[in-house]
Backbone as a ProteinNet text record, in pm:
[ID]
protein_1_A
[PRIMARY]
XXXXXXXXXXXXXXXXXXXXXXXXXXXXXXXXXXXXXXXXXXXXXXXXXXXXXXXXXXXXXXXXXXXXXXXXXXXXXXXXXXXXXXXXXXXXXXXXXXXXXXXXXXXXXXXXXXXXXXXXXXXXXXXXXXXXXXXXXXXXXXXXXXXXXXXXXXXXXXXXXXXXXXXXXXXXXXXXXXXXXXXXXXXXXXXXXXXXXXXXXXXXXXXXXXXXXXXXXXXXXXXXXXXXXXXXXXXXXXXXXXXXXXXXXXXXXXXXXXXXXXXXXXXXXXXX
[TERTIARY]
1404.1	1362.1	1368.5	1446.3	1465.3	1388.8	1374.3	1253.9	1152.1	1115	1015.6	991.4	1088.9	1076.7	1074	1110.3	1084.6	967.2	888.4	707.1	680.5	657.9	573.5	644	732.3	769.9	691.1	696.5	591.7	472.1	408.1	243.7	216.2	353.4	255	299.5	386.7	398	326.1	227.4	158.8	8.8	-31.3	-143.8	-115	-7.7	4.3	-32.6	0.9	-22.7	-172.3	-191.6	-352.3	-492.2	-452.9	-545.9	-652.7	-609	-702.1	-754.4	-696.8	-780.7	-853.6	-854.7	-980.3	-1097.5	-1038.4	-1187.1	-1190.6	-1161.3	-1214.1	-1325.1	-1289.5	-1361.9	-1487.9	-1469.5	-1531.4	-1705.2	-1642	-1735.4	-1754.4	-1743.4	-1796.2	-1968.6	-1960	-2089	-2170.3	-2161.4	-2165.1	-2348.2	-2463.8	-2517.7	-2579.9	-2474.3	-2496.1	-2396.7	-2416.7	-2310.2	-2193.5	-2195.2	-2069.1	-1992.9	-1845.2	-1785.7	-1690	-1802.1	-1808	-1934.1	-2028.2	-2153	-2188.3	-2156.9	-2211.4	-2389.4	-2460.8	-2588.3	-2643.2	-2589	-2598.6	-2566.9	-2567.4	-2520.4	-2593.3	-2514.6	-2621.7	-2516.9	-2600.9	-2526.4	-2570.7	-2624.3	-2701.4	-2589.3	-2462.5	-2336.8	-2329.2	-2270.9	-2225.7	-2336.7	-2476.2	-2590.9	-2569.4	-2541.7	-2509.9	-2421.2	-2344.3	-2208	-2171.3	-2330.8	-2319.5	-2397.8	-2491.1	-2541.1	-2525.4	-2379.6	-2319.3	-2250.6	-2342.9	-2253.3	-2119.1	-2085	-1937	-1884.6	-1880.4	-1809	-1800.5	-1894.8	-1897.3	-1815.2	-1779.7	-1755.3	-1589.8	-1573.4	-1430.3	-1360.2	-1451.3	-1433.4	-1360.9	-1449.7	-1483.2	-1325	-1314.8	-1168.3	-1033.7	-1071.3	-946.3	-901.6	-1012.5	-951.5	-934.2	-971.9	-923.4	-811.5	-773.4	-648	-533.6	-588.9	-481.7	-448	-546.2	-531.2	-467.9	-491.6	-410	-284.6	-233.4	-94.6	-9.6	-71.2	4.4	18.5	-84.9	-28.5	53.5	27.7	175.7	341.3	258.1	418.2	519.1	407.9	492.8	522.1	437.9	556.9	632.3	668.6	780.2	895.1	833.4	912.8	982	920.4	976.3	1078.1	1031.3	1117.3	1250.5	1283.7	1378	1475.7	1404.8	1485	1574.5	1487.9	1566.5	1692.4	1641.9	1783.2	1882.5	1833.7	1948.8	2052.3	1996.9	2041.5	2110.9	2130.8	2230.9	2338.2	2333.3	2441.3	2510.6	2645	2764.9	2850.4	2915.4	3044.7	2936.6	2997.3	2978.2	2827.3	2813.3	2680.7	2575.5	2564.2	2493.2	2452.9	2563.6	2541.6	2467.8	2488.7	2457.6	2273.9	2270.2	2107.5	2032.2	2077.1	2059	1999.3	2096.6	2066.2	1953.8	1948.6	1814.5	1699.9	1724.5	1592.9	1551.9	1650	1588.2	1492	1594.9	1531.9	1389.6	1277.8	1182.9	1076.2	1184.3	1127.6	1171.1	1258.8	1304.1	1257.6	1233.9	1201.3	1011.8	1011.4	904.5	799.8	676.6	593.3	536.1	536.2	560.1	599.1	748.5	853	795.9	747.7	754.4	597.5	499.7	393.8	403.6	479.4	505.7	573.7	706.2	786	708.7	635.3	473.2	405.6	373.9	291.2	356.7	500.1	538.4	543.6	605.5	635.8	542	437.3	311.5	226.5	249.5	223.3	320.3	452	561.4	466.9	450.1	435.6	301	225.4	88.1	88.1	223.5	255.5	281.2	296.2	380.2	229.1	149.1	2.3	-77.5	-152.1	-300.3	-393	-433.8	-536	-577.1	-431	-395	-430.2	-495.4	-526.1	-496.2	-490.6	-488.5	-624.2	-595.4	-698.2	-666.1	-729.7	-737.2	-552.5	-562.6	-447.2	-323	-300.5	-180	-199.1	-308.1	-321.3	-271.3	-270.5	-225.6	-70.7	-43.1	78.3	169.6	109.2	201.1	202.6	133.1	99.6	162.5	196.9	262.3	418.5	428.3	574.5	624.1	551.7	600.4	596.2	512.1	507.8	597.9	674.1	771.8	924.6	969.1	1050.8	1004.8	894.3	847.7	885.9	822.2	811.2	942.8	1056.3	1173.1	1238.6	1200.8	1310.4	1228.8	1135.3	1091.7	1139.7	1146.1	1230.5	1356.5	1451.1	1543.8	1614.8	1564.3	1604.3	1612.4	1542.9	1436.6	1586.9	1608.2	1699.6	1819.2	1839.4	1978.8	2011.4	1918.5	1919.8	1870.4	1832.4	1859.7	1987.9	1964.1	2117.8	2120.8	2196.2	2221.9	2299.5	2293.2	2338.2	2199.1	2086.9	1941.1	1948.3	1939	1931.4	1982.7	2065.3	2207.5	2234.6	2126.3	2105.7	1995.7	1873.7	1740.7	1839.4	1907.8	2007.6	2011.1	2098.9	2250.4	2139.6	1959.6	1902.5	1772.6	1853.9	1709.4	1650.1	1645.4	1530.4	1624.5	1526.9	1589.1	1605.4	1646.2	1652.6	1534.7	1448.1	1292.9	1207.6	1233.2	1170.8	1216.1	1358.5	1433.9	1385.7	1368	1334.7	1235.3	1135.5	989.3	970.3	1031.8	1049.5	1139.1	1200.4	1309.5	1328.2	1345.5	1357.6	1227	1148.9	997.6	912.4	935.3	908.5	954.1	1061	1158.9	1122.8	1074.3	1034.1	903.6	796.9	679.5	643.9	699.4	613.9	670.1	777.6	826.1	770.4	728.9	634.3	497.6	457.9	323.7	312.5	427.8	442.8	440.5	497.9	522.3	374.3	338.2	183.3	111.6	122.3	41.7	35.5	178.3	231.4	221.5	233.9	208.4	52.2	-35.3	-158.5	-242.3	-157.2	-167.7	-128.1	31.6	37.3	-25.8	-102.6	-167	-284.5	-366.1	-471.9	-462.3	-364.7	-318.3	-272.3	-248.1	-195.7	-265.2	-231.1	-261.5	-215	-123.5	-21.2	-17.5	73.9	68	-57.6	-197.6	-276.7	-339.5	-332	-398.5	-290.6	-207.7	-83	-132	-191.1	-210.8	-342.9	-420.9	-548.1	-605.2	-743.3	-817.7	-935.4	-1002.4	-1112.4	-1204.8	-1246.8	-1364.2	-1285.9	-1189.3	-1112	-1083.2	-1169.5	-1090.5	-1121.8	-1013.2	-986	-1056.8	-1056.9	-1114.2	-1025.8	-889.9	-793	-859.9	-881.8	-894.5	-1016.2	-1082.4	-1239.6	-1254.1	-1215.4	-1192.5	-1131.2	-1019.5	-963.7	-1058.1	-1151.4	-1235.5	-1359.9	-1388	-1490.9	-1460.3	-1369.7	-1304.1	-1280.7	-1264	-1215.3	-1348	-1492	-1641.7	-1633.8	-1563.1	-1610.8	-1634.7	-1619.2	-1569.1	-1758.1	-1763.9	-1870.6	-1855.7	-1937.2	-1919.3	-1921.1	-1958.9	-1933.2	-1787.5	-1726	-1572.5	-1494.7	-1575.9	-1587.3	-1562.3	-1657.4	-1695.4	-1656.1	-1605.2	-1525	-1388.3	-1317	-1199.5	-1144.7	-1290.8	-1228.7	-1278.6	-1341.8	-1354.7	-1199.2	-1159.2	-994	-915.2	-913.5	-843.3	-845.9	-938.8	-975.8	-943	-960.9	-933.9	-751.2	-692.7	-555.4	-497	-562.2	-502.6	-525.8	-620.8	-604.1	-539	-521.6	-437.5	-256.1	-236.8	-140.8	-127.3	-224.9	-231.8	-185.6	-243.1	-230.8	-91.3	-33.1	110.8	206.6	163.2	262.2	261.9	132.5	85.9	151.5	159.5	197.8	355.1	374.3	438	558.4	652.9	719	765.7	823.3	865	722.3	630.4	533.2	496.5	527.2	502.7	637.5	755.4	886.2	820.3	810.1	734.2	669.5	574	464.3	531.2	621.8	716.5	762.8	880.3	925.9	834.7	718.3	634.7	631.3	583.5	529.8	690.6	805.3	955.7	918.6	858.8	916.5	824.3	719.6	625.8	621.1	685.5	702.5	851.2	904.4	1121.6	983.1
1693	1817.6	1806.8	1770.5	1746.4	1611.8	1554.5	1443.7	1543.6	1599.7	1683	1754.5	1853.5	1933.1	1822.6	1728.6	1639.5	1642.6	1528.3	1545.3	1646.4	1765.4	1887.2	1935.1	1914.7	1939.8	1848.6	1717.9	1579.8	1618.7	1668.4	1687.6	1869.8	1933.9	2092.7	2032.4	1955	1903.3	1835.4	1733.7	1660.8	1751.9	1830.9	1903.9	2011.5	2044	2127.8	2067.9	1967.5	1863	1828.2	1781.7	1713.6	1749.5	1915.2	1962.6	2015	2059.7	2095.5	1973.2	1890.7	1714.6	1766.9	1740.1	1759	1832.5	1916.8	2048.2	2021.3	1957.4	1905.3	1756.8	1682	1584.1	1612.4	1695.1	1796.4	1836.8	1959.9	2022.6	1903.8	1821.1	1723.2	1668.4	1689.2	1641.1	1800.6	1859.3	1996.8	2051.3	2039.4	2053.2	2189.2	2345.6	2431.6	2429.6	2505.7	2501.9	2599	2645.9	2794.1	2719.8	2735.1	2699.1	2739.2	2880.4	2913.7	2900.1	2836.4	2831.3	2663.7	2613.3	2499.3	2487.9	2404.3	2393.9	2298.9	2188.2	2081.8	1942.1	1809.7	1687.4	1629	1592.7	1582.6	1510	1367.4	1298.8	1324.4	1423	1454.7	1457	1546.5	1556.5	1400.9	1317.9	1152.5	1061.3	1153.5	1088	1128.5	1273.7	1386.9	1295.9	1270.9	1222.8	1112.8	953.4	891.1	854.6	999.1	1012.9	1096.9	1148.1	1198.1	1128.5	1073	1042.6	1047.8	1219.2	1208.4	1180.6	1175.8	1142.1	981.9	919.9	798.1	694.7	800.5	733.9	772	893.3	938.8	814.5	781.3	660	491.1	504.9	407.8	383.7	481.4	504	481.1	582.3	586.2	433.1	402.4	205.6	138.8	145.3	31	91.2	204	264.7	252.6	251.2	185.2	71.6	-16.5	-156.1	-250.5	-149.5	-195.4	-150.7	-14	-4.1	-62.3	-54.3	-147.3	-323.2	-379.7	-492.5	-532.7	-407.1	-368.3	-340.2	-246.6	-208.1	-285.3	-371.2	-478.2	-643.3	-611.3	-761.5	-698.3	-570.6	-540.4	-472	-430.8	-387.4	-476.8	-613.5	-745.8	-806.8	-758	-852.1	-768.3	-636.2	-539.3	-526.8	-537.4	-608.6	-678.8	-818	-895.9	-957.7	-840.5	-827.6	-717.5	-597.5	-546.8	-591.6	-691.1	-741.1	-831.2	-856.5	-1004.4	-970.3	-764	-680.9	-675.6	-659.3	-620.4	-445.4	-442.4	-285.3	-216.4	-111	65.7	33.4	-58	-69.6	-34.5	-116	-184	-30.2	69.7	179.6	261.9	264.3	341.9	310.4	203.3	149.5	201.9	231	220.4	363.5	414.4	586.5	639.5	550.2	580.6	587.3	501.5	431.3	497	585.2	639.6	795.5	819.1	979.3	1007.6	884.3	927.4	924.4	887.3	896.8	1053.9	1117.1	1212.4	1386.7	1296.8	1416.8	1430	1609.3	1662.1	1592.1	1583.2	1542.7	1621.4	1747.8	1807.8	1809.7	1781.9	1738.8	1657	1501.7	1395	1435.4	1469.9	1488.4	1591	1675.6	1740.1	1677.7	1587.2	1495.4	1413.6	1400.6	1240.9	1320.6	1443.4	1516.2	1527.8	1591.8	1632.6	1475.6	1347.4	1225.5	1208.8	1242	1151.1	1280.1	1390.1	1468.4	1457.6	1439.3	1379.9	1243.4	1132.3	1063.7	1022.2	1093	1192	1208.4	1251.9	1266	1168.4	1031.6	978.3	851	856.6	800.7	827.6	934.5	1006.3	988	846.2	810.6	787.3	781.8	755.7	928.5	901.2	1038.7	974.4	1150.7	1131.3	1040.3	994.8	926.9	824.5	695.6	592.1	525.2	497.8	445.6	534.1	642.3	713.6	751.1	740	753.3	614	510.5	414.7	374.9	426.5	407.2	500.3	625.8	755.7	635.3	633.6	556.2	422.5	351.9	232	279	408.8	423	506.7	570.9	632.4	553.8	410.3	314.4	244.9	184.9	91.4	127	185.3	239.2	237.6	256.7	237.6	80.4	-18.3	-137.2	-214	-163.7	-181.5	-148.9	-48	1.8	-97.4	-148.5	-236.5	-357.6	-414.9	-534.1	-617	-475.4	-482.4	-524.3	-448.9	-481.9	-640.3	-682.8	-888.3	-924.2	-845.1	-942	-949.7	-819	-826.1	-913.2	-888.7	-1025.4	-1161.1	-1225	-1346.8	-1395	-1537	-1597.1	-1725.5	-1650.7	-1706	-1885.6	-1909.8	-2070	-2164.4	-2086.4	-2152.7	-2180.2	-2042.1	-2077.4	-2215	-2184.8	-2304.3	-2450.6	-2425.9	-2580.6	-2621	-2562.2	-2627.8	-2626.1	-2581.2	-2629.4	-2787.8	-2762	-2919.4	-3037.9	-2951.3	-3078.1	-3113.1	-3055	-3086.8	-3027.5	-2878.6	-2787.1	-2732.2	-2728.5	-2613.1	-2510.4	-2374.3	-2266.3	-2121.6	-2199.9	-2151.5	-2191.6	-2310.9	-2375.3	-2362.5	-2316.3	-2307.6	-2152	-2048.2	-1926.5	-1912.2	-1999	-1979	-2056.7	-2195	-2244	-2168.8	-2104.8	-2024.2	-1877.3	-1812.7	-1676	-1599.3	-1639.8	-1554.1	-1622.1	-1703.7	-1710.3	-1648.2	-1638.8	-1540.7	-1397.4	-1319	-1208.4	-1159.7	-1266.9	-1244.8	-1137.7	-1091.2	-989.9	-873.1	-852.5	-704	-712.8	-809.3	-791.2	-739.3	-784.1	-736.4	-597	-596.9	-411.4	-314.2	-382.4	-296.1	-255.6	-362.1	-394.4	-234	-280.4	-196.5	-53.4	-24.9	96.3	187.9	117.9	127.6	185.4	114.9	91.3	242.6	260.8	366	502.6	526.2	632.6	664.1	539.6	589.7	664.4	601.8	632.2	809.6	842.5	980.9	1075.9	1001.4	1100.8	1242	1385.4	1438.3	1491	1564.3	1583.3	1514.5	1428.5	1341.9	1328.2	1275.9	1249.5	1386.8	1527.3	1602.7	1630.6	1608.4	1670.9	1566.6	1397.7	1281	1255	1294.5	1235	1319.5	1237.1	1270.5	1363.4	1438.9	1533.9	1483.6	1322	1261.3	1184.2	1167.4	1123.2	1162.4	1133.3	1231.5	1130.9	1143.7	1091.7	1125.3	1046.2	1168.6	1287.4	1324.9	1417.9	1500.6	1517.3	1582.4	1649.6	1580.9	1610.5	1664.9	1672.6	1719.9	1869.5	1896.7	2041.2	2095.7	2030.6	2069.6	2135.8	2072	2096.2	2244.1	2224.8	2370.8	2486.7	2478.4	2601.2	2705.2	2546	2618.8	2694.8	2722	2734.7	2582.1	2588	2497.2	2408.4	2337.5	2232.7	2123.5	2138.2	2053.3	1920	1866	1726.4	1717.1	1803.7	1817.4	1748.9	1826.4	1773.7	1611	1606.7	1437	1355.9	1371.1	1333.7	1317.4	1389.9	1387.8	1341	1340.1	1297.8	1070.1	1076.9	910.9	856.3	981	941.5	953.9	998	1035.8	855.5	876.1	724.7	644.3	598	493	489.2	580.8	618.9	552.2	634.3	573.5	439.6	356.7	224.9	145.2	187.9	110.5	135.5	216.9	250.9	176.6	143.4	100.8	-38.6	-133.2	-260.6	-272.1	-150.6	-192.7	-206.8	-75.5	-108.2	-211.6	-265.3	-384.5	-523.8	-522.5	-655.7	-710.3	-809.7	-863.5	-975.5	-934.6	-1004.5	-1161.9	-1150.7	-1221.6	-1370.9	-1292.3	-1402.8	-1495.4	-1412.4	-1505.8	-1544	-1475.5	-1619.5	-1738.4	-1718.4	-1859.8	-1926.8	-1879.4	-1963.3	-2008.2	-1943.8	-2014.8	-2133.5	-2094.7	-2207.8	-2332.4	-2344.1	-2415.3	-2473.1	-2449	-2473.2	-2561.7	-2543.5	-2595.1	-2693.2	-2742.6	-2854.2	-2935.4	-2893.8	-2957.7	-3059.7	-2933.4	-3087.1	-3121.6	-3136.7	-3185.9	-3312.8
2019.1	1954.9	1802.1	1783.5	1605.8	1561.8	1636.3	1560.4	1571.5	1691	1688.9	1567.4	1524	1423.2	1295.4	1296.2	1163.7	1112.4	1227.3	1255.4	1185.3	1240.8	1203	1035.6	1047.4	892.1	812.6	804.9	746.1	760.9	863.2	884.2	776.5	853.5	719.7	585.7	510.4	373.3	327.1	409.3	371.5	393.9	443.7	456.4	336.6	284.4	221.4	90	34.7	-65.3	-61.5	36.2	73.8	100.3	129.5	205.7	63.9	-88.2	-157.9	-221	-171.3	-268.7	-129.4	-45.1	43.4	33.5	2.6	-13.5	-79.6	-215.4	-354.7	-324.6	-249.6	-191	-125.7	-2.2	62.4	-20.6	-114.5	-182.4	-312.9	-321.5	-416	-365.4	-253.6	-226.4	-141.6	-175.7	-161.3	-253.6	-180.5	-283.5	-324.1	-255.9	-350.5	-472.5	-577	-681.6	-640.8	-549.9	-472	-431.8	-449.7	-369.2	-203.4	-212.2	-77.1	15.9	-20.5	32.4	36.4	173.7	213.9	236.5	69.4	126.8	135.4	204.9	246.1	226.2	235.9	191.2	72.1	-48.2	-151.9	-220.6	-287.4	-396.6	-531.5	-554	-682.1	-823.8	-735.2	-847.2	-931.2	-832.5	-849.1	-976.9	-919.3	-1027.6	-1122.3	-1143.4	-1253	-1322.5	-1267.7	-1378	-1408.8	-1329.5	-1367.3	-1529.8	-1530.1	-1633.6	-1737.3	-1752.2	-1852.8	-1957	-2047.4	-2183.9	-2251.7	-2243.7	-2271.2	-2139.8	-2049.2	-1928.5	-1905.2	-1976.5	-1971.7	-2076.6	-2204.8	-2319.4	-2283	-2201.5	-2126.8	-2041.7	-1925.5	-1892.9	-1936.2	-1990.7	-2094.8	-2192.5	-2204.6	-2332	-2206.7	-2112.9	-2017.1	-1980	-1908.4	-1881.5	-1958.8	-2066.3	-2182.2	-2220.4	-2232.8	-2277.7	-2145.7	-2001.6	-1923.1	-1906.7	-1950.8	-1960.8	-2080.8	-2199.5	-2344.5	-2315.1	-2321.4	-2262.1	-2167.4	-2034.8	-1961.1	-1995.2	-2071.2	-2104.2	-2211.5	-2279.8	-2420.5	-2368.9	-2268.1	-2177.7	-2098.1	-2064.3	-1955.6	-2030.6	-2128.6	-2253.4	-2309.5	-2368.1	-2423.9	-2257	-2204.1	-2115.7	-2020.1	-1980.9	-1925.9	-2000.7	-2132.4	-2213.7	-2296.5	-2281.7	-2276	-2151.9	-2032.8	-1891.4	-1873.3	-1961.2	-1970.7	-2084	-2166.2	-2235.3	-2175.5	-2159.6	-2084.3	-1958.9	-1910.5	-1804.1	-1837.6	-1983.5	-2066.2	-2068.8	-2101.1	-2174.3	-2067.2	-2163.5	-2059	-2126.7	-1980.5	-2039	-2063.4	-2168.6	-2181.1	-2258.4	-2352.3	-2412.2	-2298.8	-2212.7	-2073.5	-2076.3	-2022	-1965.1	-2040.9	-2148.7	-2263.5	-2278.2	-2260.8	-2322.1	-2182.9	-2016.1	-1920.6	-1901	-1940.5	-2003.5	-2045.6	-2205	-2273.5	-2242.5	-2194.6	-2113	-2015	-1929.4	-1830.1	-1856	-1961.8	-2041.9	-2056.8	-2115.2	-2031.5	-1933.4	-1824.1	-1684.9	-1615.6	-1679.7	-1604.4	-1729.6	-1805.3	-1929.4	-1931.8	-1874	-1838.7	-1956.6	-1916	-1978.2	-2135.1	-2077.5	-2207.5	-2319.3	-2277.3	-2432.5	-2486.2	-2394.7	-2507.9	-2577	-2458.9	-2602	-2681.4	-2706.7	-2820.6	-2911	-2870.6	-2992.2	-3020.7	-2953.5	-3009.1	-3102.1	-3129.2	-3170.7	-3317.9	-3272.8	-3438.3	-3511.6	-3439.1	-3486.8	-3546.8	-3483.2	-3574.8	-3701.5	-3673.8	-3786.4	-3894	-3868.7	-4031.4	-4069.1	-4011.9	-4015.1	-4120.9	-4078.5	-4195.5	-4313.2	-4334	-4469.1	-4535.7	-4518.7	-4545.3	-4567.4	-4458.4	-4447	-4415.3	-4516.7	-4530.5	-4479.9	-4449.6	-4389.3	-4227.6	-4203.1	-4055.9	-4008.2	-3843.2	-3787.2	-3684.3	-3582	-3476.9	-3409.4	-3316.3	-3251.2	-3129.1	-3089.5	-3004.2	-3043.2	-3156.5	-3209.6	-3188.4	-3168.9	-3129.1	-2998.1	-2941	-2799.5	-2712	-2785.1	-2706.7	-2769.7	-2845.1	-2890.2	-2805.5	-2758.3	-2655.4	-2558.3	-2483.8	-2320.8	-2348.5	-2463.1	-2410.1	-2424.1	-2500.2	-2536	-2370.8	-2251.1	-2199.8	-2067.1	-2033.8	-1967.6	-1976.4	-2065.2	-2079.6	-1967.4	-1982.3	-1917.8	-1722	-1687.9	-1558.7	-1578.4	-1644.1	-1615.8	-1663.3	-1700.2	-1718.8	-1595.2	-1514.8	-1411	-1280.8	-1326.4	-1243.1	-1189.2	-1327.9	-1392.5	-1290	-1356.4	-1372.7	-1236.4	-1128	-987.6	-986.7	-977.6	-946.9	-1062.4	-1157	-1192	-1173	-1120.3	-1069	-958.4	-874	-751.5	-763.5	-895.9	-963	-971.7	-825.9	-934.4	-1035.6	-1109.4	-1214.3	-1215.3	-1127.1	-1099.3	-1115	-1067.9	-1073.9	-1264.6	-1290.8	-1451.5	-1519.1	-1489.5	-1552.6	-1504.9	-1349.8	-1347.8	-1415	-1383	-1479	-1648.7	-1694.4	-1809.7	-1808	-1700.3	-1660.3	-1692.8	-1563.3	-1584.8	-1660.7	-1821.2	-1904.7	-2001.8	-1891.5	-1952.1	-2112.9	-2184.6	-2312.3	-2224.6	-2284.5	-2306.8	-2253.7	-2364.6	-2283.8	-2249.2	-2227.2	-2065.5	-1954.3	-1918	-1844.2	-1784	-1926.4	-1870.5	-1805.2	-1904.1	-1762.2	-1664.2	-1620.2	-1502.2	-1382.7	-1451.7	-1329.6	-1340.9	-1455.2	-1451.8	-1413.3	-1493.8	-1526.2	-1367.4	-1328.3	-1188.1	-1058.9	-1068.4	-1002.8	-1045.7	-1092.5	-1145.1	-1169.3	-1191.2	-1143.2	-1097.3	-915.4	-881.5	-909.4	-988.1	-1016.8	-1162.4	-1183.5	-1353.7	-1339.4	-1255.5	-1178.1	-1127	-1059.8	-988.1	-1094.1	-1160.4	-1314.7	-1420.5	-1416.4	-1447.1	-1381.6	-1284.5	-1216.1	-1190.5	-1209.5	-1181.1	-1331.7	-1437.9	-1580.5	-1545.5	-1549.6	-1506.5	-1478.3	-1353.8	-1281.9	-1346.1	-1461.5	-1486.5	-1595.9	-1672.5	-1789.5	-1736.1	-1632.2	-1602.7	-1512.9	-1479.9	-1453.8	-1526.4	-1652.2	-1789.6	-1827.3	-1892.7	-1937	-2005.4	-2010.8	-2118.5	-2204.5	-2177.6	-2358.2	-2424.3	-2327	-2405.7	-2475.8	-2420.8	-2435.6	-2603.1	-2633.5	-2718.3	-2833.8	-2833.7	-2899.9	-2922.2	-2846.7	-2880.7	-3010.9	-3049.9	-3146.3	-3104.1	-3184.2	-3156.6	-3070.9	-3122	-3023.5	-2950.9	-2880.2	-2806.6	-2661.7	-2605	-2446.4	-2320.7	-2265.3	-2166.4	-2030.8	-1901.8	-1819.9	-1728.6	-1822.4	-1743.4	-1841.1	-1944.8	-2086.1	-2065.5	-2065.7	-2029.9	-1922.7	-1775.2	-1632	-1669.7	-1814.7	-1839	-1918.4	-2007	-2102.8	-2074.6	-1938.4	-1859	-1736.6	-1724.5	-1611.9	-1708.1	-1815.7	-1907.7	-1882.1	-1889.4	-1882.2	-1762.1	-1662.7	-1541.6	-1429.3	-1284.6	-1228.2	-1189	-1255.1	-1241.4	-1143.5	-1058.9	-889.8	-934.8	-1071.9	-1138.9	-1152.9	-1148.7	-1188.6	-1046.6	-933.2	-805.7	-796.4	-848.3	-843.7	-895.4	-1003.8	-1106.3	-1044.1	-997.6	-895.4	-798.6	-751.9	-620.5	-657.2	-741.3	-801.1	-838.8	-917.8	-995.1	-904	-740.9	-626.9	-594.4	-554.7	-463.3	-574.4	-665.3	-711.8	-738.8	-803.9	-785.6	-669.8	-541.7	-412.4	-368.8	-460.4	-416.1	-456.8	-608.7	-697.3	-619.2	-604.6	-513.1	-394.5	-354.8	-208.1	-243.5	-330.1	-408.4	-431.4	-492.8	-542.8	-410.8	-320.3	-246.3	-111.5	-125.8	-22.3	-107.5	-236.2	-276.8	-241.6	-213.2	-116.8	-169.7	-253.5	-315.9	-249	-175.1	-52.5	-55.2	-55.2	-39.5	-187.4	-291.1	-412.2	-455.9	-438	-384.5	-368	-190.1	-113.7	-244.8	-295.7	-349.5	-512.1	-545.3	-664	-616.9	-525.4	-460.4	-408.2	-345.4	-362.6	-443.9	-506	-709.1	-738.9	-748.9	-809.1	-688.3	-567.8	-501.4	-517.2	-569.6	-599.2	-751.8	-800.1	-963.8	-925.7	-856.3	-841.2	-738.3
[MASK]
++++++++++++++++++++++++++++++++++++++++++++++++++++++++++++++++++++++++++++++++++++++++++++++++++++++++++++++++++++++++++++++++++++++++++++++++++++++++++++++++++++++++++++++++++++++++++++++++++++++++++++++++++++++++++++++++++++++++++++++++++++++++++++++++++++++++++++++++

């Protein structure tokens, strides 16, 4: 009976969550403009918005801006990991802290402290504006911390005897790190990658608090566009950032640590 009642608790939470991405999916291909009036199957929206300019230049900004951040985020954030993980005692704890603040601090705050930071900051250099450049400076500063808490696990379950023999036999220092550490860590550098990846490309807040006038993202543009009233491109637009979201998701959590172990280890028996 109580698994029973589990079930049905999981199925109305997850319908409760799921069910308006649906009708958003749904009426995306919907080809009256009502969204109480089904008038029939129509991809006309999808054409609509593959031929929207600003929606395209929205695009356009969003992936390169998830793709510059996350690869900003995950070399400084791999490489913050792996210093915290050097530290010892109350420091350790202390830096462990910081770091977590903003993963747990509403999105709001920080793009408002991004906001005032970079308006003092104005003063100080006239020429500098808001724009692309503080938009990717928010998103790598609020990524890092994902790809740190990533990290950090892979290294805690590193042992440290591997290190210290590629030492005994040879290696410098940092040859040693990338023959053995940075191999060993690989796929939580990757998860991290990805997961970075993923929250830039879901951002709105910060970016809406950072960006520049001709600057918009497609969360930005998706609010810019609803203020007009609800445009069935908005539809379409959504349910693209749905599906692709959920695959990138699907990727992270299908990747398979265990198996690129194996294929490290490979690789070390192969040059020994």
């Amino acid at each position: 009976m109580i698994r029973l009642l589990k079930k049905i608790y999981l199925a109305v939470m997850l319908l409760f969550m799921y069910a308006p991405i649906a009708v958003l999916i749904v009426y995306s291909f919907n080809a009256s403009r009502s969204r109480s009036v089904w008038g029939g199957f129509t991809l006309d929206w999808y054409a609509q918005l593959l031929r929207d300019k600003s929606i395209q230049r929205a695009l356009s900004t969003t992936l390169s801006l998830a793709f510059l951040s996350a690869l900003l985020a995950t070399i400084i954030g791999a490489a913050a990991a792996v210093g915290i993980h050097s530290m010892r005692g109350a420091f350790k704890k202390t830096v462990l802290a910081v770091t977590n603040i903003p993963v747990i601090m509403p999105d709001i705050v920080m793009g408002l402290s991004l906001l005032v930071l970079y308006t003092y900051l104005f003063h100080f250099f006239p020429g500098i504006k808001l724009g692309y450049g503080t938009l990717l400076v928010s998103h790598t500063t609020f990524n890092i911390p994902y790809v740190i808490l990533s990290v950090l696990p892979k290294l805690k379950q590193l042992d440290p005897n591997l290190y210290e023999a590629a030492l005994d036999l040879g290696c410098t220092p940092i040859k040693g790190f990338f023959k053995v550490v940075l191999q060993e860590i690989t796929s939580a550098i990757v998860t991290g990658a990805m997961l970075a990846f993923t929250m830039s490309l879901d951002d709105f807040i910060v970016s809406y608090f950072t960006k520049g006038d001709g600057d918009n993202t497609l969360s930005t543009i998706i609010y810019s566009m609803a203020r007009r009233g609800v445009n069935p491109k908005i539809n379409a637009l959504s349910a693209i950032m749905f599906v692709a979201v959920l695959l990138l998701l699907y990727v992270i959590n299908s990747f398979d640590p265990s198996k690129a172990q194996k294929a490290n280890g490979l690789g070390l028996e192969g040059e020994s």
